[in-house]
Backbone as numpy.savetxt, mean C-alpha at the origin, in Angstrom:
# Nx Ny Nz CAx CAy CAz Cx Cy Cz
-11.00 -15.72 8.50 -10.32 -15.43 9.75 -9.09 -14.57 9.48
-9.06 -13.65 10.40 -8.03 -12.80 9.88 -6.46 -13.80 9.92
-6.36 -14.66 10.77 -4.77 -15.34 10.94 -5.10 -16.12 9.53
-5.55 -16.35 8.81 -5.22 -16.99 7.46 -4.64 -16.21 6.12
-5.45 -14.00 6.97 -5.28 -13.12 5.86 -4.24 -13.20 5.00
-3.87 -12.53 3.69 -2.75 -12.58 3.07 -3.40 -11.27 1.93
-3.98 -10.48 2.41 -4.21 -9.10 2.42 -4.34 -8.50 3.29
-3.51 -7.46 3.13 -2.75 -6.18 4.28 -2.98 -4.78 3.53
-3.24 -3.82 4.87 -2.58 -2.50 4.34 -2.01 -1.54 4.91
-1.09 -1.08 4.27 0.27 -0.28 4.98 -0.09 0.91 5.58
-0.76 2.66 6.23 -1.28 2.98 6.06 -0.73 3.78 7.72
-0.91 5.46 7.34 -0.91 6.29 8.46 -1.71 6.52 8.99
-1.98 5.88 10.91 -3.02 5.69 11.51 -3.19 7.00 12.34
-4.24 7.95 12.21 -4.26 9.44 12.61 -4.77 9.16 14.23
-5.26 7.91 14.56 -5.31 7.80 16.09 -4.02 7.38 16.83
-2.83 6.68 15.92 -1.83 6.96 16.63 -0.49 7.46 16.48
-1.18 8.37 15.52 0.32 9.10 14.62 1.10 8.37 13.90
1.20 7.03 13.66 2.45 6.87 12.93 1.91 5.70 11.91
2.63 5.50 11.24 2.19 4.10 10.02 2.43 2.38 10.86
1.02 2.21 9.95 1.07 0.88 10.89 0.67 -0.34 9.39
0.66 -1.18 9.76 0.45 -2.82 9.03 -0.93 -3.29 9.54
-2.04 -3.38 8.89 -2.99 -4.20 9.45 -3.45 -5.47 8.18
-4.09 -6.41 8.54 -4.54 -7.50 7.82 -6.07 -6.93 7.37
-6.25 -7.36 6.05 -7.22 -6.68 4.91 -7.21 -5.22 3.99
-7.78 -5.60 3.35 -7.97 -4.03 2.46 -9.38 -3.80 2.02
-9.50 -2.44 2.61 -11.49 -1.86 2.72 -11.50 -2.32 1.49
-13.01 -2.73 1.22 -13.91 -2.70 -0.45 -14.75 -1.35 0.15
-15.12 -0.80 -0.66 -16.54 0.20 -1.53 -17.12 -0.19 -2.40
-18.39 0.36 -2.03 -19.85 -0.32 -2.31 -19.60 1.14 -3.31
-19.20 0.74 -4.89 -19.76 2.05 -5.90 -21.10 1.80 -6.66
-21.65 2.74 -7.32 -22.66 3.19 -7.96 -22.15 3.03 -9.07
-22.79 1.54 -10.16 -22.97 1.68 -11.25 -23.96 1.89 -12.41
-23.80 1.37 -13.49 -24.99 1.63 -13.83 -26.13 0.05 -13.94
-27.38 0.59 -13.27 -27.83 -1.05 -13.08 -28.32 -1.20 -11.51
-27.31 -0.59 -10.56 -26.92 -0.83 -9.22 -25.83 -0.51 -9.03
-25.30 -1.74 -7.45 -23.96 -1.49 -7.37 -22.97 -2.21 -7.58
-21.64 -1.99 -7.09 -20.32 -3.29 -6.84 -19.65 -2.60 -5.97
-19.39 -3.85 -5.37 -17.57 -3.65 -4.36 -16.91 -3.69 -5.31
-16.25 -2.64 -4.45 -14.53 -2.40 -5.36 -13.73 -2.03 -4.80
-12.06 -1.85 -4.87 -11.59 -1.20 -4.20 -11.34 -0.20 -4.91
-11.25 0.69 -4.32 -10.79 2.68 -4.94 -9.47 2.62 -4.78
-8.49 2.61 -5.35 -7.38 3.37 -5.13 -6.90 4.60 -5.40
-7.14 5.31 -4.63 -7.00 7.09 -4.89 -7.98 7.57 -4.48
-8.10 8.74 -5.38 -9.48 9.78 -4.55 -10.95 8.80 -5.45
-11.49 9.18 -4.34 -12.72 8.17 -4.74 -13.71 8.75 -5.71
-13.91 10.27 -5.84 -14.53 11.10 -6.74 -13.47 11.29 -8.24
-12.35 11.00 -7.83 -11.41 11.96 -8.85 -12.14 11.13 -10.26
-11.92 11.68 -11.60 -12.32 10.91 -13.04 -10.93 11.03 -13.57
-10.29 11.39 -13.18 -8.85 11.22 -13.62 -8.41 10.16 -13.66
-7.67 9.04 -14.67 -7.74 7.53 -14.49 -6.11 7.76 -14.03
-5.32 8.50 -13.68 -4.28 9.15 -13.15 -4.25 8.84 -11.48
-5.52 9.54 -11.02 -5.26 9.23 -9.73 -6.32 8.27 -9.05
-7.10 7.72 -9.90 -7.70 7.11 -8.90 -7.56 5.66 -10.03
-7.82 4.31 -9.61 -8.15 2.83 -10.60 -9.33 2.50 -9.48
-10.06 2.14 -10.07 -11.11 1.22 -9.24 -11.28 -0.73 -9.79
-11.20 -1.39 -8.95 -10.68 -2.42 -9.07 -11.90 -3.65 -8.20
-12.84 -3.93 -9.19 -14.10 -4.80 -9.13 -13.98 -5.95 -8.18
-14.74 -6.07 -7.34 -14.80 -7.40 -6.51 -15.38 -8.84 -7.53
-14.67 -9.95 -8.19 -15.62 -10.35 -9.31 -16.91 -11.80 -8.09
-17.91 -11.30 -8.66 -18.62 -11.20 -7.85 -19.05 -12.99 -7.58
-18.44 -13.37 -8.86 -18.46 -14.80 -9.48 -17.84 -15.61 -8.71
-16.40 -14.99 -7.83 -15.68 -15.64 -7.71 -14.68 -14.95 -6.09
-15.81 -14.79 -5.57 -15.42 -13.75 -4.06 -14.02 -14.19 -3.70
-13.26 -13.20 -3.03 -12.59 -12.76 -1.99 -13.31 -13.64 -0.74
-12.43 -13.84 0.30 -13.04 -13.74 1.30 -13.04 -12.56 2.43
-14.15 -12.16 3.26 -13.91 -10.62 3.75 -13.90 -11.36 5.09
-13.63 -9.94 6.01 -13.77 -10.32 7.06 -14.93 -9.66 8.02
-14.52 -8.76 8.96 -15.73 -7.85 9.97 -16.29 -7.12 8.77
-17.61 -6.71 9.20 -18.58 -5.69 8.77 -19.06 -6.17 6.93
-18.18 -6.91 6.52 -18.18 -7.31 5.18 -17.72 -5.84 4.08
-17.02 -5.84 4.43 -16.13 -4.16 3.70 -14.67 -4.57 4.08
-14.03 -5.65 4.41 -12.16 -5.66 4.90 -12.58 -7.12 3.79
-11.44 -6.75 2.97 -11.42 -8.26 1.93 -10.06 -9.03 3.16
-10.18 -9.62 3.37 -8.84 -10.36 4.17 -8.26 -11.47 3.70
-8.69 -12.31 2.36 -8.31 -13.28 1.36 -8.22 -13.26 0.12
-7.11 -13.13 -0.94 -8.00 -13.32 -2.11 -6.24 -13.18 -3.14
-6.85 -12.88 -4.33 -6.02 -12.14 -4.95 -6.31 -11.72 -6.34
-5.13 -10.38 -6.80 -5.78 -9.53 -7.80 -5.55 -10.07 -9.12
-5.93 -9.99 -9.90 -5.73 -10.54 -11.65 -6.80 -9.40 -12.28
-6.05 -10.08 -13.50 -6.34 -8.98 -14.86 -7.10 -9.80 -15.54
-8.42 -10.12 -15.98 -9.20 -10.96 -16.70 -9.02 -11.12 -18.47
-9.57 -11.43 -18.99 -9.51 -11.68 -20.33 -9.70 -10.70 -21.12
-10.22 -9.53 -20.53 -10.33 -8.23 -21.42 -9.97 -7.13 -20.89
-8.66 -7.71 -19.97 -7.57 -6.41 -19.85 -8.00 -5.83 -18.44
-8.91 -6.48 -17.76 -9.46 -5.31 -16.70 -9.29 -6.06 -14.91
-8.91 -5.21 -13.96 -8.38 -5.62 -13.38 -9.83 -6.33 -12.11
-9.43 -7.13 -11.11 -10.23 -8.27 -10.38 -9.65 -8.19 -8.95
-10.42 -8.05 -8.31 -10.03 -8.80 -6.88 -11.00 -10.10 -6.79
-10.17 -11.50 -6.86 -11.20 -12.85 -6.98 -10.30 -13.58 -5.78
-10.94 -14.58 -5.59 -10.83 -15.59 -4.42 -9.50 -16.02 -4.60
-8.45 -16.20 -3.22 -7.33 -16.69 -3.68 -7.03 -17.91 -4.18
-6.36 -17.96 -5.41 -5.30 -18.71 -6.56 -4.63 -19.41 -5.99
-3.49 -19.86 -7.25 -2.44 -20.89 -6.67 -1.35 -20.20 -6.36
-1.07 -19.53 -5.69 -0.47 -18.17 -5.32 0.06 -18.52 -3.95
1.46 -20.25 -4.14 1.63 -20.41 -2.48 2.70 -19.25 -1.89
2.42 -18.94 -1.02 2.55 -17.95 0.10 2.95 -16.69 -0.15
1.76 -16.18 -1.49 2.25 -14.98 -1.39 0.83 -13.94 -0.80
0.96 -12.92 -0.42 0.84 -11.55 0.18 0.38 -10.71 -0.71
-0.68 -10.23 -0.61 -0.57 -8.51 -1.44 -0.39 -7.37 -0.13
0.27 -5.99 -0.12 -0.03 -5.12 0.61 -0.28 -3.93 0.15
-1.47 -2.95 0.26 -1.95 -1.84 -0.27 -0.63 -0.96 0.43
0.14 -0.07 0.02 0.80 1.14 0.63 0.23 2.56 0.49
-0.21 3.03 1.55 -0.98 4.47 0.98 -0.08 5.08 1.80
0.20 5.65 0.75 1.69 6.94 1.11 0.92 8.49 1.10
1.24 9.42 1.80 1.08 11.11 2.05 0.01 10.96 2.60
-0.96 12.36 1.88 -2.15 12.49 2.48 -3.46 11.55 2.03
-4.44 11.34 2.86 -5.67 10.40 2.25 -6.31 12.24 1.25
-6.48 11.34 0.06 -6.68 11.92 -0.65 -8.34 12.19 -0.54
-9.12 11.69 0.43 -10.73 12.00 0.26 -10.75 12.96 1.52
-9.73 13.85 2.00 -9.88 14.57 3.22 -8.98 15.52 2.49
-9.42 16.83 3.51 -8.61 18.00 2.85 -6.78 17.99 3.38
-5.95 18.81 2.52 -4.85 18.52 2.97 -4.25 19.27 4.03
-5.58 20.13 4.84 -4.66 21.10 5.65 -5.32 20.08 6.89
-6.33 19.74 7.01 -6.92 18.64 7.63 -5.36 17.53 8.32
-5.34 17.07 6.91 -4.12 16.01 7.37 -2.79 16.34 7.71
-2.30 17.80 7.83 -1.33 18.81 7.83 -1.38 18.53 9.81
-2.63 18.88 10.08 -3.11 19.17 11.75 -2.91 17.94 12.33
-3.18 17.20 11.77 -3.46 15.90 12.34 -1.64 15.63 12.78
-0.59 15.59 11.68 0.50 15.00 11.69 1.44 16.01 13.22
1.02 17.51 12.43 1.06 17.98 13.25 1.03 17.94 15.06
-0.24 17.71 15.36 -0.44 16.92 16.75 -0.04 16.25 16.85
0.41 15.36 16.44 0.75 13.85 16.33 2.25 14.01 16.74
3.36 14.75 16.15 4.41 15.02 16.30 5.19 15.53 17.70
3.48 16.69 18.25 4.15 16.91 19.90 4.80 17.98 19.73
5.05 18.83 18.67 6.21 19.80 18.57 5.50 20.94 17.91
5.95 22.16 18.50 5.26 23.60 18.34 5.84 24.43 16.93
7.12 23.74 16.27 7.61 24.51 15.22 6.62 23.03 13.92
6.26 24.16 12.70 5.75 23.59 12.01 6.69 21.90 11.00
6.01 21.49 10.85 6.37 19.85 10.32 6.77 20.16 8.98
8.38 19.09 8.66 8.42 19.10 7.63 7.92 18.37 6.56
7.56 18.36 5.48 6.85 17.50 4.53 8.41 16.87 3.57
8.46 15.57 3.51 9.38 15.52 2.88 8.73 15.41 0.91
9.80 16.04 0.37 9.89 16.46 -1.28 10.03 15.11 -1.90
11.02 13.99 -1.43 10.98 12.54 -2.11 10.08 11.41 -1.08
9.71 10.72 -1.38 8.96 9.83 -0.81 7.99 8.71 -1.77
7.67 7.37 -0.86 7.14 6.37 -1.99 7.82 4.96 -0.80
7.05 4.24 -2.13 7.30 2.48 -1.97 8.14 1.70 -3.00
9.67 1.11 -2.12 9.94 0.35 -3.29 10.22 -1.07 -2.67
10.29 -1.82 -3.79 10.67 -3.30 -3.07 12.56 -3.41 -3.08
12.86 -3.66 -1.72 14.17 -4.36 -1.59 15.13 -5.21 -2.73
15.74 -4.77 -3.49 16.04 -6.00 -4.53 17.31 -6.24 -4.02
17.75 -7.69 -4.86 18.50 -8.89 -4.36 19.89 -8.04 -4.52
20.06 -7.47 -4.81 21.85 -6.35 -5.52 22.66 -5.55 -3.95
21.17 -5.58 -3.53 21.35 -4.38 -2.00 22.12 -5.52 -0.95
22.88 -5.21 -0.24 23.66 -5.53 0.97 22.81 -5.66 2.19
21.42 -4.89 1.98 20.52 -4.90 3.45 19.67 -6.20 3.14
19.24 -6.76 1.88 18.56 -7.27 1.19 19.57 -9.15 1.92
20.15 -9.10 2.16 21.79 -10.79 2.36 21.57 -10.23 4.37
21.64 -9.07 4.83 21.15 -9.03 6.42 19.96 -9.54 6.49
19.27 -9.27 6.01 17.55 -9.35 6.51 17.25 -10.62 6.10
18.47 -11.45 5.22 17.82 -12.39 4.73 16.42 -12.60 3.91
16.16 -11.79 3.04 15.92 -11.89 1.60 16.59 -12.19 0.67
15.51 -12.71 -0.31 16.39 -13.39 -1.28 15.58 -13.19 -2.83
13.83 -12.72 -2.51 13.29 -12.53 -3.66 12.89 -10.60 -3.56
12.10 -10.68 -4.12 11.54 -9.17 -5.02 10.42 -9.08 -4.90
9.69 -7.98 -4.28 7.89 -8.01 -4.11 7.92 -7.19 -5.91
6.65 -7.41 -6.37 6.34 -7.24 -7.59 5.05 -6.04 -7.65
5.18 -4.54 -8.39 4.50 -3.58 -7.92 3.32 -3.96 -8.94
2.47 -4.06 -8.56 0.83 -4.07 -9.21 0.43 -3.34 -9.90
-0.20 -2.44 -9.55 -0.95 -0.72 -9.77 -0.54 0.40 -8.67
-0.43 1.10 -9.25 0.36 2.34 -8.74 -0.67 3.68 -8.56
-1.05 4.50 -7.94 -1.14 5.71 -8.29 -1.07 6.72 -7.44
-0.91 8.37 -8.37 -0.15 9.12 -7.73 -1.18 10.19 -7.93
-1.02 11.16 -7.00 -1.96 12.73 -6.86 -1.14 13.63 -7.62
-1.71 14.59 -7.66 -0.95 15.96 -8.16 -2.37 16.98 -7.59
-1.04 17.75 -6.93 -1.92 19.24 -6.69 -1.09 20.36 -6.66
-1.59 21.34 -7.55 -1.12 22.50 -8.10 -0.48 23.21 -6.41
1.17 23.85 -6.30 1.35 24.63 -5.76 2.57 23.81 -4.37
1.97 22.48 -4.61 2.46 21.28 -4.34 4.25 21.25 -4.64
4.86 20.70 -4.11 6.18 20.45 -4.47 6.81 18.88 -4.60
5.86 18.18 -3.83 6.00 17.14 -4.39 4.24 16.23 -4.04
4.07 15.18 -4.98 2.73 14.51 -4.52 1.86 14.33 -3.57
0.60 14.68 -3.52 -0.09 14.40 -2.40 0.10 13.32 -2.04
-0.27 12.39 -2.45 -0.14 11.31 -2.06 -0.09 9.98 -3.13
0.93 8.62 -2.27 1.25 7.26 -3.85 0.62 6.58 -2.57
-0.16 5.69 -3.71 -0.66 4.55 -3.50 0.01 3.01 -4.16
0.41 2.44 -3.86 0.80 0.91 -4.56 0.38 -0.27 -4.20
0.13 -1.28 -4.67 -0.33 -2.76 -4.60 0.59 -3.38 -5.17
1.18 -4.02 -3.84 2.10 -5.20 -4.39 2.03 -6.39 -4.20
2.58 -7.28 -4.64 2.15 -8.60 -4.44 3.83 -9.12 -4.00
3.56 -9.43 -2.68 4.58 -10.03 -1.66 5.24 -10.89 -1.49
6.02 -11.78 -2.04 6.47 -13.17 -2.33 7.75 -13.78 -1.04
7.49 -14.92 -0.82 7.98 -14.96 0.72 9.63 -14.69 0.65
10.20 -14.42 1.61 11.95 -13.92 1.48 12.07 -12.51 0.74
10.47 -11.90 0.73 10.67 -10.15 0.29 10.34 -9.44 1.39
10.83 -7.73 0.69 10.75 -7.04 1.32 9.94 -5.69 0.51
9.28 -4.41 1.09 9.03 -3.71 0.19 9.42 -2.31 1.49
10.24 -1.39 1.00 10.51 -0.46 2.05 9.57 0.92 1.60
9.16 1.72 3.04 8.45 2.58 3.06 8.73 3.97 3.29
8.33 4.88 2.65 9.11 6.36 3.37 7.87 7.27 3.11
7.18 7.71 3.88 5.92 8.23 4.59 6.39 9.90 4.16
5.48 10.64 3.79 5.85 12.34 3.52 6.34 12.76 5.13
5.44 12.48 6.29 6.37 13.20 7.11 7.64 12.56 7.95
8.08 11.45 6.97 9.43 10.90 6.92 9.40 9.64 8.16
8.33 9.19 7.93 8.05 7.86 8.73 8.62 7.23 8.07
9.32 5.88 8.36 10.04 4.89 7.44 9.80 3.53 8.23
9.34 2.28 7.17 9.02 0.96 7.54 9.49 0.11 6.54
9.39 -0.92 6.78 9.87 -1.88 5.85 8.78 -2.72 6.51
8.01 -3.15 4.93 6.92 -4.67 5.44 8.01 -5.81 4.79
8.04 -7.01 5.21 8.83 -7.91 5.24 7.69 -9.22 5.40
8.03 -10.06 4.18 7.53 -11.35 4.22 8.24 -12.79 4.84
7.64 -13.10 6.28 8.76 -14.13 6.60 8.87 -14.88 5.78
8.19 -15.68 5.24 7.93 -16.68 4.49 8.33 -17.68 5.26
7.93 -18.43 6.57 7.37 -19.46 6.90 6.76 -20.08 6.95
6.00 -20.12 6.55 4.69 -21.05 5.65 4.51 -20.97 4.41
3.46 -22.26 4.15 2.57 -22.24 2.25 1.79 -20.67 2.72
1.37 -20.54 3.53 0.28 -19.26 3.55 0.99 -18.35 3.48
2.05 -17.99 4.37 2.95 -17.04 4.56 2.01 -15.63 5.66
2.64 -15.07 5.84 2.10 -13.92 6.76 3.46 -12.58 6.31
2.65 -11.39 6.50 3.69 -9.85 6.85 3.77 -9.37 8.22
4.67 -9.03 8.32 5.22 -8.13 9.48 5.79 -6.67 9.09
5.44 -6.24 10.10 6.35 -4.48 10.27 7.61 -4.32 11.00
8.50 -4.18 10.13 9.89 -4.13 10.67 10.37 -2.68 11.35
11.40 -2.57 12.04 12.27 -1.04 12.28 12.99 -0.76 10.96
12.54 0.43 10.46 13.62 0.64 9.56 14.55 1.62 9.54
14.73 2.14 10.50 15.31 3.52 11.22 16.77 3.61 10.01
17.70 2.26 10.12 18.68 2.43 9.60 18.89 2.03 8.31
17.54 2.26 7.55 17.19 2.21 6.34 17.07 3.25 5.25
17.39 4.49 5.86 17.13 5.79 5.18 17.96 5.98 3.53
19.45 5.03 4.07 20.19 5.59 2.65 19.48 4.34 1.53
19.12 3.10 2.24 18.75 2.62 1.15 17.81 3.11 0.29
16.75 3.72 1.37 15.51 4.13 0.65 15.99 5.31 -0.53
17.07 6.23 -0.28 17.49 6.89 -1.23 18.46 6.04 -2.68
18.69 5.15 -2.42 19.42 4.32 -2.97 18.38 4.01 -4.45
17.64 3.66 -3.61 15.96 2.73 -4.69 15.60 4.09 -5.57
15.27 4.80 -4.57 14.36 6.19 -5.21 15.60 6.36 -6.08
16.94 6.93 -5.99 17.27 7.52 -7.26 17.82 5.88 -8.26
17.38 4.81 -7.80 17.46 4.04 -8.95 16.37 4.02 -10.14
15.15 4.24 -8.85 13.77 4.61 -9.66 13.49 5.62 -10.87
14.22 6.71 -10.35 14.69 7.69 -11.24 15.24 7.91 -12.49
16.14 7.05 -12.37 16.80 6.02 -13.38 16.53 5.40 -14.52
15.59 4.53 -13.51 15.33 3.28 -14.50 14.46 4.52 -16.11
Protein backbone atom coordinates (compact mmCIF):
# COMPACT_ATOMS: atom_id res chain seq x y z
CA UNK A 1 0.00 0.00 0.00
CA UNK A 2 1.39 3.06 -0.92
CA UNK A 3 0.59 4.87 2.87
CA UNK A 4 3.08 2.28 4.36
CA UNK A 5 5.72 3.38 1.30
CA UNK A 6 9.16 4.43 2.56
CA UNK A 7 10.41 4.64 -1.05
CA UNK A 8 10.09 7.93 -2.86
CA UNK A 9 11.24 9.80 -5.81
CA UNK A 10 12.22 13.33 -6.14
CA UNK A 11 11.81 14.09 -9.81
CA UNK A 12 10.80 16.93 -12.60
CA UNK A 13 7.24 16.28 -13.59
CA UNK A 14 7.07 17.53 -17.50
CA UNK A 15 3.10 17.39 -17.11
CA UNK A 16 3.38 19.94 -14.54
CA UNK A 17 6.50 21.78 -14.91
CA UNK A 18 7.95 21.68 -11.71
CA UNK A 19 9.61 18.97 -9.24
CA UNK A 20 7.48 16.97 -7.30
CA UNK A 21 7.81 13.97 -4.38
CA UNK A 22 5.98 10.82 -5.19
CA UNK A 23 5.95 7.39 -3.14
CA UNK A 24 8.05 4.47 -4.99
CA UNK A 25 10.87 4.10 -7.32
CA UNK A 26 10.29 2.48 -11.09
CA UNK A 27 12.16 -1.13 -11.39
CA UNK A 28 13.28 -2.28 -15.12
CA UNK A 29 12.84 -5.42 -16.44
CA UNK A 30 16.85 -5.75 -17.96
CA UNK A 31 18.22 -8.34 -20.28
CA UNK A 32 20.61 -10.66 -18.85
CA UNK A 33 22.33 -13.33 -19.64
CA UNK A 34 19.96 -16.49 -19.08
CA UNK A 35 16.83 -14.06 -19.17
CA UNK A 36 15.83 -11.28 -17.20
CA UNK A 37 15.85 -9.07 -13.76
CA UNK A 38 14.31 -6.06 -12.21
CA UNK A 39 16.50 -3.53 -11.45
CA UNK A 40 16.70 -0.19 -10.94
CA UNK A 41 18.83 1.94 -13.62
CA UNK A 42 20.22 4.84 -12.29
CA UNK A 43 21.29 6.97 -15.17
CA UNK A 44 21.11 6.44 -18.80
CA UNK A 45 19.81 3.08 -19.24
CA UNK A 46 22.01 2.20 -22.45
CA UNK A 47 25.10 4.15 -21.20
CA UNK A 48 28.28 1.20 -20.38
CA UNK A 49 29.93 3.81 -18.66
CA UNK A 50 29.88 2.58 -14.90
CA UNK A 51 30.20 6.60 -14.47
CA UNK A 52 26.85 7.30 -15.45
CA UNK A 53 24.71 4.76 -15.14
CA UNK A 54 24.76 1.70 -11.67
CA UNK A 55 22.16 -0.79 -12.12
CA UNK A 56 20.98 -2.09 -8.90
CA UNK A 57 19.27 -5.89 -8.82
CA UNK A 58 15.88 -6.54 -7.34
CA UNK A 59 17.23 -9.73 -5.05
CA UNK A 60 14.76 -11.86 -6.17
CA UNK A 61 15.14 -14.10 -2.94
CA UNK A 62 14.10 -11.58 -0.89
CA UNK A 63 11.48 -8.97 -2.70
CA UNK A 64 10.76 -5.44 -2.18
CA UNK A 65 7.35 -4.87 -1.98
CA UNK A 66 5.88 -3.07 -5.30
CA UNK A 67 3.02 -1.43 -5.83
CA UNK A 68 0.60 -0.59 -9.28
CA UNK A 69 1.53 -2.31 -12.50
CA UNK A 70 4.37 -4.25 -10.56
CA UNK A 71 7.30 -1.80 -11.86
CA UNK A 72 6.92 1.10 -8.56
CA UNK A 73 9.00 -0.79 -5.68
CA UNK A 74 7.07 1.18 -2.76
CA UNK A 75 8.84 -0.94 0.25
CA UNK A 76 12.05 -2.17 0.83
CA UNK A 77 15.56 -1.27 1.26
CA UNK A 78 19.03 -1.05 -0.46
CA UNK A 79 22.20 -3.10 0.83
CA UNK A 80 25.41 -4.18 -0.45
CA UNK A 81 25.60 -8.11 -0.19
CA UNK A 82 28.55 -10.20 0.62
CA UNK A 83 30.39 -9.69 -2.56
CA UNK A 84 30.35 -6.03 -2.71
CA UNK A 85 27.31 -5.67 -5.01
CA UNK A 86 24.53 -3.58 -4.51
CA UNK A 87 20.45 -5.01 -3.67
CA UNK A 88 17.17 -3.64 -3.51
CA UNK A 89 15.64 -6.48 -0.79
CA UNK A 90 12.58 -6.40 1.39
CA UNK A 91 12.60 -3.88 4.16
CA UNK A 92 15.15 -4.44 7.26
CA UNK A 93 15.41 -3.27 10.65
CA UNK A 94 15.63 0.09 9.35
CA UNK A 95 12.98 1.88 12.05
CA UNK A 96 11.70 4.81 10.25
CA UNK A 97 13.90 5.34 7.79
CA UNK A 98 13.15 6.50 4.00
CA UNK A 99 15.15 6.14 0.90
CA UNK A 100 14.53 9.01 -1.83
CA UNK A 101 15.80 8.67 -5.50
CA UNK A 102 16.74 12.58 -6.55
CA UNK A 103 16.95 12.89 -10.32
CA UNK A 104 18.40 16.18 -10.89
CA UNK A 105 18.69 18.05 -14.78
CA UNK A 106 17.79 16.36 -17.75
CA UNK A 107 16.30 12.54 -17.95
CA UNK A 108 19.10 11.25 -19.45
CA UNK A 109 17.11 8.51 -21.85
CA UNK A 110 15.50 11.61 -23.82
CA UNK A 111 17.29 14.04 -25.92
CA UNK A 112 18.46 17.27 -24.28
CA UNK A 113 16.91 19.74 -26.60
CA UNK A 114 13.68 17.66 -26.03
CA UNK A 115 13.91 18.50 -22.28
CA UNK A 116 15.20 22.18 -23.10
CA UNK A 117 11.25 22.60 -24.81
CA UNK A 118 9.59 21.05 -22.36
CA UNK A 119 11.06 23.44 -19.35
CA UNK A 120 10.76 25.92 -21.68
CA UNK A 121 6.83 25.72 -22.01
CA UNK A 122 6.59 25.04 -18.78
CA UNK A 123 8.06 28.43 -17.72
CA UNK A 124 5.33 30.61 -19.81
CA UNK A 125 8.06 33.01 -20.92
CA UNK A 126 9.18 33.94 -24.56
CA UNK A 127 12.97 34.90 -23.67
CA UNK A 128 15.03 31.68 -23.59
CA UNK A 129 15.56 29.71 -19.97
CA UNK A 130 18.35 29.83 -17.92
CA UNK A 131 20.18 26.56 -17.14
CA UNK A 132 21.78 26.92 -13.92
CA UNK A 133 25.98 26.02 -13.97
CA UNK A 134 25.82 24.69 -10.04
CA UNK A 135 23.19 22.39 -9.06
CA UNK A 136 22.62 18.87 -7.07
CA UNK A 137 21.42 17.18 -3.78
CA UNK A 138 22.72 17.70 -0.41
CA UNK A 139 21.58 16.65 2.99
CA UNK A 140 20.95 19.50 5.63
CA UNK A 141 23.63 18.97 8.35
CA UNK A 142 23.29 19.60 12.07
CA UNK A 143 26.12 22.92 11.96
CA UNK A 144 23.43 24.92 9.67
CA UNK A 145 21.06 27.42 11.57
CA UNK A 146 18.10 26.31 9.05
CA UNK A 147 18.82 22.73 10.16
CA UNK A 148 17.60 24.09 14.73
CA UNK A 149 14.30 26.11 12.48
CA UNK A 150 13.06 23.20 10.74
CA UNK A 151 13.78 21.24 13.60
CA UNK A 152 16.21 18.70 12.47
CA UNK A 153 18.46 17.15 14.29
CA UNK A 154 19.97 14.14 12.12
CA UNK A 155 21.74 13.78 8.53
CA UNK A 156 20.22 11.85 5.45
CA UNK A 157 23.13 9.55 4.33
CA UNK A 158 24.05 9.69 0.33
CA UNK A 159 23.97 6.06 -1.16
CA UNK A 160 25.01 6.00 -4.84
CA UNK A 161 25.44 8.88 -6.76
CA UNK A 162 25.66 9.47 -10.42
CA UNK A 163 26.52 12.07 -12.75
CA UNK A 164 26.34 12.71 -16.83
CA UNK A 165 28.83 14.46 -18.80
CA UNK A 166 28.26 15.84 -22.20
CA UNK A 167 30.80 17.40 -24.30
CA UNK A 168 30.08 21.30 -24.95
CA UNK A 169 28.08 21.19 -21.72
CA UNK A 170 29.02 23.65 -18.96
CA UNK A 171 27.86 22.00 -16.34
CA UNK A 172 26.17 18.17 -15.96
CA UNK A 173 23.40 16.81 -17.66
CA UNK A 174 22.10 15.47 -15.17
CA UNK A 175 22.85 13.91 -10.87
CA UNK A 176 21.11 11.31 -9.72
CA UNK A 177 21.34 10.30 -5.80
CA UNK A 178 19.89 7.70 -3.38
CA UNK A 179 19.64 8.53 -0.04
CA UNK A 180 18.64 6.97 2.80
CA UNK A 181 16.39 9.36 5.02
CA UNK A 182 16.56 9.09 8.73
CA UNK A 183 13.69 10.70 10.71
CA UNK A 184 14.50 14.60 11.97
CA UNK A 185 16.38 14.86 8.28
CA UNK A 186 16.47 16.81 5.64
CA UNK A 187 18.03 16.55 2.07
CA UNK A 188 17.82 20.00 -0.01
CA UNK A 189 17.26 20.23 -3.77
CA UNK A 190 18.37 22.64 -6.56
CA UNK A 191 16.91 21.53 -10.00
CA UNK A 192 19.16 22.96 -13.32
CA UNK A 193 16.35 25.26 -14.13
CA UNK A 194 16.69 26.50 -10.51
CA UNK A 195 13.69 24.76 -8.97
CA UNK A 196 14.51 24.38 -5.27
CA UNK A 197 12.88 21.79 -2.60
CA UNK A 198 13.75 20.42 0.40
CA UNK A 199 12.37 16.65 1.12
CA UNK A 200 12.09 16.55 4.88
CA UNK A 201 11.54 13.50 7.10
CA UNK A 202 8.88 14.16 9.83
CA UNK A 203 9.73 11.43 11.70
CA UNK A 204 6.52 10.71 13.43
CA UNK A 205 6.35 7.35 13.39
CA UNK A 206 8.41 3.73 13.57
CA UNK A 207 7.51 3.87 9.71
CA UNK A 208 8.09 7.42 9.24
CA UNK A 209 6.84 9.13 5.95
CA UNK A 210 8.51 12.30 3.46
CA UNK A 211 7.14 15.40 2.60
CA UNK A 212 7.91 18.32 0.12
CA UNK A 213 8.70 21.40 1.75
CA UNK A 214 8.93 25.37 0.34
CA UNK A 215 12.31 26.08 -0.01
CA UNK A 216 12.22 29.43 -1.64
CA UNK A 217 14.33 30.87 1.30
CA UNK A 218 16.76 28.25 1.01
CA UNK A 219 18.92 29.38 -1.85
CA UNK A 220 22.04 30.61 0.28
CA UNK A 221 22.04 27.48 2.11
CA UNK A 222 22.00 25.45 -0.88
CA UNK A 223 25.15 27.50 -1.87
CA UNK A 224 26.48 27.07 1.51
CA UNK A 225 26.51 22.91 1.11
CA UNK A 226 27.59 23.06 -2.58
CA UNK A 227 30.72 25.09 -1.85
CA UNK A 228 31.21 22.91 1.31
CA UNK A 229 30.94 20.00 -1.12
CA UNK A 230 33.61 21.50 -2.98
CA UNK A 231 35.63 21.47 -0.20
CA UNK A 232 35.34 18.57 1.37
Amino acid sequence: MMSTANLFTYFRDRNVGKDVLKPGIRIDLLEVDGGTQRSLILGHRLARDTRRRLIVPVDFRNEPEFGRGDDLAVRGSFLVDAEGKPRLTAFSEEPGVCYVLVRLGFDPNRSSMAEIGDMQRASGREEPIKLARQYGSYTLNAGLGTSKILELSAESEEVWSIQGWRAGMKQPPFIWKLWRVHPKSGVLNLNIDFQIGLVVHEGVSERGTLKLDGAEGLRDTFDVLHEESRAA
